[in-house]
N, C-alpha and C positions, 0 to 999 in steps of 0.2 A: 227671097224667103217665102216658103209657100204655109201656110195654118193649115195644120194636121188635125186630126176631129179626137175628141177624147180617148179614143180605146186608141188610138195610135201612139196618142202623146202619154197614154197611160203603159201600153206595151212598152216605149223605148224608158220610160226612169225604171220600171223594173228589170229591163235588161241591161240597162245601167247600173242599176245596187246591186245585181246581183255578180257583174263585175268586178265592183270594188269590193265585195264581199270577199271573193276566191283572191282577191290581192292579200285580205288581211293575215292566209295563211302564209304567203310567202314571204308576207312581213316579218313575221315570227323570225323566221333567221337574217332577218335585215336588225333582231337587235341584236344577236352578238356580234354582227361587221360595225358597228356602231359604241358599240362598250370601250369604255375609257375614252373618249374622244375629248378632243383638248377640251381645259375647262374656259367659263365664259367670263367676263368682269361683271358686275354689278352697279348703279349709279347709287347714289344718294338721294332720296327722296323730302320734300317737305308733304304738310299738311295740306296745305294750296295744289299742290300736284293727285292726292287724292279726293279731294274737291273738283280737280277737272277734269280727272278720270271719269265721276260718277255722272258729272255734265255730260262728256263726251258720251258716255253709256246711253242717257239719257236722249241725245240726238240722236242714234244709231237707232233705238227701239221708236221714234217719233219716225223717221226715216222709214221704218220695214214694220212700221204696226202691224198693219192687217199682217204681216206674211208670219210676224213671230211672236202673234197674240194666236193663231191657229197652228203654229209650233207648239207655244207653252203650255195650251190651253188644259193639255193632258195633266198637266201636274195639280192644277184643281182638282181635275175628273181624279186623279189619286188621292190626292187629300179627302176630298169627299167619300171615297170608296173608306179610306183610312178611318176617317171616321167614323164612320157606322159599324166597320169592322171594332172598333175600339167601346163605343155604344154598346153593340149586339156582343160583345163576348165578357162584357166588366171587364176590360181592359185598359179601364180610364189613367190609370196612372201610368200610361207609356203614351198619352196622348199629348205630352210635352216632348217627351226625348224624341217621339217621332216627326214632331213637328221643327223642334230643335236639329236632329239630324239632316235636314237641306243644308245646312253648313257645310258637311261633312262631304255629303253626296254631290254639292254642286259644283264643283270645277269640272268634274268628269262631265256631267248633266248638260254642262252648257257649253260644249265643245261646238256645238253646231253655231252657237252664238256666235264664239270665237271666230271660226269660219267667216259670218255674215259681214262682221266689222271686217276683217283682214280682206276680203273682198272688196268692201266700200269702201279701203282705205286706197284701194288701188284703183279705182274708179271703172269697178265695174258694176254690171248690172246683176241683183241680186232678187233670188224667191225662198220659194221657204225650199224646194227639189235642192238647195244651193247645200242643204244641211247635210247630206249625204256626201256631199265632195270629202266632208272630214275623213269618211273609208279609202279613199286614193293618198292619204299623206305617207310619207316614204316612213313614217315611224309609227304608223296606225298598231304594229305590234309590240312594241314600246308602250303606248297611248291607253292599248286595252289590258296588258299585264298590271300600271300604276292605277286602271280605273278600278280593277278589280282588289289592289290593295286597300282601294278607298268603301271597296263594298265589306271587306271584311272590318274593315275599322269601325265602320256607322253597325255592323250586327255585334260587335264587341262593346258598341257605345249602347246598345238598348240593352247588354244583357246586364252591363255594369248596373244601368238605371233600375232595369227589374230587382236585380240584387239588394241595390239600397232601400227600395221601396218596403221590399221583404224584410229588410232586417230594419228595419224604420217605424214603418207602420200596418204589414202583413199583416197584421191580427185586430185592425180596421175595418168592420165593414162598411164595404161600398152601395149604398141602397140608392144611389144620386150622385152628379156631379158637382151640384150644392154641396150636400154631404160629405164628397172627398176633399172639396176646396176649404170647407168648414173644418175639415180635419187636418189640414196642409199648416193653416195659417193659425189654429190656437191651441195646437196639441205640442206635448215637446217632442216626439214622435217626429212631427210635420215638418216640423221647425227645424229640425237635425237633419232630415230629408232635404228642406233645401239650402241647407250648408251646403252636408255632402254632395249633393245634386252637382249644383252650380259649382263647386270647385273640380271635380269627377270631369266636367264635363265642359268646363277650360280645359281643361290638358288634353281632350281628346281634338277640339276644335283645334285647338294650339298647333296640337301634331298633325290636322290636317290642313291649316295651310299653309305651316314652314312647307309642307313636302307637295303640298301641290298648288300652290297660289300663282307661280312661274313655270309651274315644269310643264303644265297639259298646254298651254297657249306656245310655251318653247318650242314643246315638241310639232305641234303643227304648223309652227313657223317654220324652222328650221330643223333641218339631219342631224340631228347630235345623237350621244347615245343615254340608256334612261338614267344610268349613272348620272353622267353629266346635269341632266331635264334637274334632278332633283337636288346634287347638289347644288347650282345654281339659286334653284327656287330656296333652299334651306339659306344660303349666302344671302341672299336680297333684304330674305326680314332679319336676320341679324346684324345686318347692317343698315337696317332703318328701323331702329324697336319702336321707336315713339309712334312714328307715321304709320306703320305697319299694325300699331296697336289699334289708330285710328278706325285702319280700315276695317279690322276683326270688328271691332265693337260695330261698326256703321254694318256689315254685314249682317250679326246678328241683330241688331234691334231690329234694321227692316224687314228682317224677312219672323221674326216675335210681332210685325205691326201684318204682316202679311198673312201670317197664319192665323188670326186673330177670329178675319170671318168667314169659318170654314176652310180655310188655305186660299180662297176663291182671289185674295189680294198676288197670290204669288205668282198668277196673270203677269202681273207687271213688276211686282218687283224683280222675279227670278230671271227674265234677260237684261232688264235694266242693270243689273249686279254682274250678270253675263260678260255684256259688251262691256263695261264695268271696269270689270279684270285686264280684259284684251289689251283695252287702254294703257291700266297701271303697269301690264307688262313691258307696254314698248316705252314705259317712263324709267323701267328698272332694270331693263334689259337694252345695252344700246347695239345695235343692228351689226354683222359681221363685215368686217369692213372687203368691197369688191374684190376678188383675184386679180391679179399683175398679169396682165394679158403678154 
């Protein structure tokens, strides 16, 4: 093996993504040779199994810090960007649902996570270039049609939030974030806001990850079709409410402890939760049994 000098090793990963790029169109009709594809079983999960999920996560991100602390790091740099856009425009009161929305947005987000573990589960060697292999998966057009449902669901979940805000306490001025917060928690305005808020916005979190907590790590495991990806992943938590409840609430509070200062926490939490998943899936998904050679 000979060491290639920067502009060499930087020439071939873009002539590499941009391979896997021109794959994803021909992916596109790898989903309907894939649609209806047999359905999958589902296991039963405890409590203790999503505890060693989040372990396991946890090992995986100690395992590939540097490579997927300089992966994540962007999602700061957008929270930050977020919030100043949020500051500079009096946009304060979308500065939760925005923050709230990594729920929504993250199982597509952390596809490359997926990847990293699925690789170190197989004992190879792994960098951050490793996050682009996710564009070679034989379902990568399956993978980007479900990510893009997940995008319209989180701008559905900010408008609902905008909505309530407006018919809540629209006719609040905002002079401060003191001031909004002052108005949240002793106004009945505020108070009704985060009723509705919080119940609004279970059901959107709910619906995104019955439909996608199992199906984006499926799909780039395994050739199924997106049918299949989702109802699967819809199967898994209704057949584990309790545990599955668990993990909702542990998603949210960490990544509410994440957002907290600046988003600058979601450094770590947001592949920790990553690899996280990858985990819970191979606990709730048991692996296709070999072909009869």
């Amino acid at each position: 093996m000979t060491i290639r000098n920067p502009i060499e090793w930087g020439g071939s990963q873009i002539v590499g993504t941009a391979k896997a790029l021109s794959s994803v169109g021909h992916s596109l009709h790898h989903v309907q040779d894939t649609i209806h594809s047999p359905a999958l079983t589902v296991r039963h999960i405890r409590v203790s199994d999503i505890k060693d999920a989040i372990r396991q996560g946890f090992e995986d991100f100690e395992a590939y810090r540097s490579d997927v602390v300089m992966l994540c790091v962007v999602y700061a740099v957008v929270g930050l960007l977020l919030t100043r856009l949020v500051f500079g425009n009096d946009l304060i009161p979308l500065l939760f649902p925005l923050a709230s929305g990594f729920a929504i947005l993250g199982p597509f987000a952390a596809l490359a996570l997926y990847e990293m573990s699925r690789m170190r589960e197989r004992g190879v060697p792994v960098s951050w270039a490793n996050a682009f292999d996710v564009l070679k998966a034989p379902a990568i057009g399956s993978i980007m049609i479900l990510g893009a449902g997940l995008v319209a669901l989180f701008l559905l979940w900010i408008l609902a939030a905008w909505l309530i805000y407006a018919n809540t306490m629209g006719a609040t001025p905002l002079t401060s974030i003191g001031a909004f917060a002052h108005a949240v928690f002793r106004t009945t305005g505020g108070q009704a806001m985060i009723v509705l808020g919080i119940g609004v916005g279970f059901l959107f979190a709910l619906a995104a990850m019955m439909i996608s907590v199992v199906s984006f790590p499926l799909l780039l495991d395994q050739d199924v079709g997106l049918d299949t990806a989702v109802s699967t992943s819809v199967k898994a938590v209704i057949a584990n409410p309790g545990s599955m409840a668990v993990w909702g609430l542990t998603v949210a509070g960490l990544l509410v402890l994440g957002s907290i200062p600046a988003f600058v926490g979601l450094v770590v939490v947001v592949p920790v939760l990553g690899h996280a998943t990858w985990h819970l899936y191979r606990k709730l998904v048991p692996p296709r049994p070999a072909p009869i050679p």
